[in-house]
N, C-alpha and C positions, 0 to 999 in steps of 0.2 A: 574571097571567101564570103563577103557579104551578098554575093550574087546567088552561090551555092547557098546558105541558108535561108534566101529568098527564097528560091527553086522547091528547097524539100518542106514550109512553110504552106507555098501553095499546095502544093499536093497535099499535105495534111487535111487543108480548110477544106480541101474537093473530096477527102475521101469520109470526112466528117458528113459534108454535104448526101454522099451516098450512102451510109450508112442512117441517116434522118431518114432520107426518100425510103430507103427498106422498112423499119420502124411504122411510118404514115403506112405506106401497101400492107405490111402485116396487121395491120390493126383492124385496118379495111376487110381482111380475111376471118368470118364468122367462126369461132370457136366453141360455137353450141351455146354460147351467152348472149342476150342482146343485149347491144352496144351502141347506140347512138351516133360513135363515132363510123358504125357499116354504113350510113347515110351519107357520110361525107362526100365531096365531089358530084354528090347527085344534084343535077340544077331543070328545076322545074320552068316553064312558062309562064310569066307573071305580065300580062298583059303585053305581050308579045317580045318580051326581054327576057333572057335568061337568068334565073336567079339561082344563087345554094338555095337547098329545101331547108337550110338552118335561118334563113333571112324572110322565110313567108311563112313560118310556122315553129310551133315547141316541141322536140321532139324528148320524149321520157321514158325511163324501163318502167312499165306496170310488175313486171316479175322475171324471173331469169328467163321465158323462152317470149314476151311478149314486150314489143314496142308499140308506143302510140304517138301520133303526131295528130298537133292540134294547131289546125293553120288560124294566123289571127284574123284571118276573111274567110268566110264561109263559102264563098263562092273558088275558093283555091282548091278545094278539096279534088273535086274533079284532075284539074291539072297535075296536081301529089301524086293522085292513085295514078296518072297516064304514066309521070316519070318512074314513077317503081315499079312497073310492070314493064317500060320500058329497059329500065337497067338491069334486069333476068338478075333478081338477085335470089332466085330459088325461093321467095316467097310470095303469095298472095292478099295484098291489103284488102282489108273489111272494113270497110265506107259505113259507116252508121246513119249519115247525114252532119253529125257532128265531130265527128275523130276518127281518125284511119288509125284503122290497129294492125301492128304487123304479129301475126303466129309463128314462128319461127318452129318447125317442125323437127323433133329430133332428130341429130345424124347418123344416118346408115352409117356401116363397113364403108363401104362402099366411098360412099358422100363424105368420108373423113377423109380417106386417102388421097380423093378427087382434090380437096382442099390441102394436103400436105403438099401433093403434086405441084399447086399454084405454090404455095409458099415457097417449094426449091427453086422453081421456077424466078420467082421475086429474088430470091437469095443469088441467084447464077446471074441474074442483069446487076445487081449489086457488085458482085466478084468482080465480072465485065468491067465494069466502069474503075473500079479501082485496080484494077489490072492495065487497062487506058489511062490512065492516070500517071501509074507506073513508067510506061513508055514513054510519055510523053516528058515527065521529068528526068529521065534518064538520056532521052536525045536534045534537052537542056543542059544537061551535066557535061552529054560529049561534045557539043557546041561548044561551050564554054572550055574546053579542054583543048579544041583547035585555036583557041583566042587565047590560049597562054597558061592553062590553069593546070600544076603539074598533076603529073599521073596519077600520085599518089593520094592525091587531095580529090580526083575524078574517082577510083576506085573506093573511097570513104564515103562519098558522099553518096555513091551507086550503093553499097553498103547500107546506108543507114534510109535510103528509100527503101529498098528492099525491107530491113526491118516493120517499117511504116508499112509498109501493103501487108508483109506476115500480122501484123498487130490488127489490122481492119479485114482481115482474110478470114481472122479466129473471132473476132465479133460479129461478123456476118454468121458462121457457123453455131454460135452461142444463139444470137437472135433465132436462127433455123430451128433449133434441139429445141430451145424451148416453147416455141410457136406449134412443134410437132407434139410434144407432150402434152401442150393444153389444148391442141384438137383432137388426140387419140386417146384420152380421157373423159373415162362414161360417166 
């Protein structure tokens, strides 16, 4: 039995795991607010090493549609504005010489949907993963099952993984609704 609560244990930590990973991508996905953390993962060239843009510069909301980044070397600015325009993230930085400002441009119809679309998208590799997750504890369970582990004790414990992916199935879906709400709101 202690093997069995091993099994559905791991699969818990991974589905926890996937449901974080959703969380970090949604947040990444602009909901008409600027957010400091849309900049995450963006990694500039810092003298020929790649760096996060959060480790060569300060990045701050001036007001709800405008971010600024304010690199600590002046000579970074260049490289900022290359990575942001590189990472197409639907905006255009304004280089002043001093501070890159991002404009973040109201969302179209249009430009909303396009980003709900990403979010199901982010939501469906989530599901995926804790769906893989699923299987894989469940062909641990019937392993375990050919090594001796009665039937009854195999069907329980398929049972209560099963539960465990319904439970991270309906948080992904929570996460979804409401990521779609606060992008489909004007």
């Amino acid at each position: 039995m202690e093997e069995v609560s091993r099994i559905i244990s791991g699969a818990d930590e991974q589905m926890k795991k996937a449901i974080n990973h959703l969380e970090v991508e949604l947040v990444k996905i602009r909901a008409g607010k600027a957010n400091p953390q849309m900049l995450d993962g963006l990694v500039v060239d810092y003298y020929g090493s790649p760096m996060a843009i959060n480790q060569v510069a300060n990045i701050s909301v001036m007001d709800a549609r405008t971010l600024s980044i304010q690199p600590w070397e002046k000579n970074m600015l260049q490289p900022i504005e290359r990575a942001i325009i590189a990472a197409n993230l639907g905006v255009t930085p304004q280089n002043d010489g001093v501070i890159i400002r991002l404009f973040l441009p109201p969302l179209t119809e249009e430009r909303r949907r396009e980003l709900v679309k990403r979010c199901q998208g982010e939501g469906e590799h989530s599901k995926v993963a804790i769906r893989n997750i699923r299987r894989d504890a469940i062909e641990n369970i019937k392993k375990l099952q050919k090594n001796g582990l009665s039937e009854d004790a195999s069907k329980d414990a398929e049972a209560d993984v099963q539960q465990l992916t319904d439970r991270f199935i309906s948080t992904v879906e929570k996460h979804l609704a409401a990521k779609e709400k606060e992008i489909m709101a004007v």
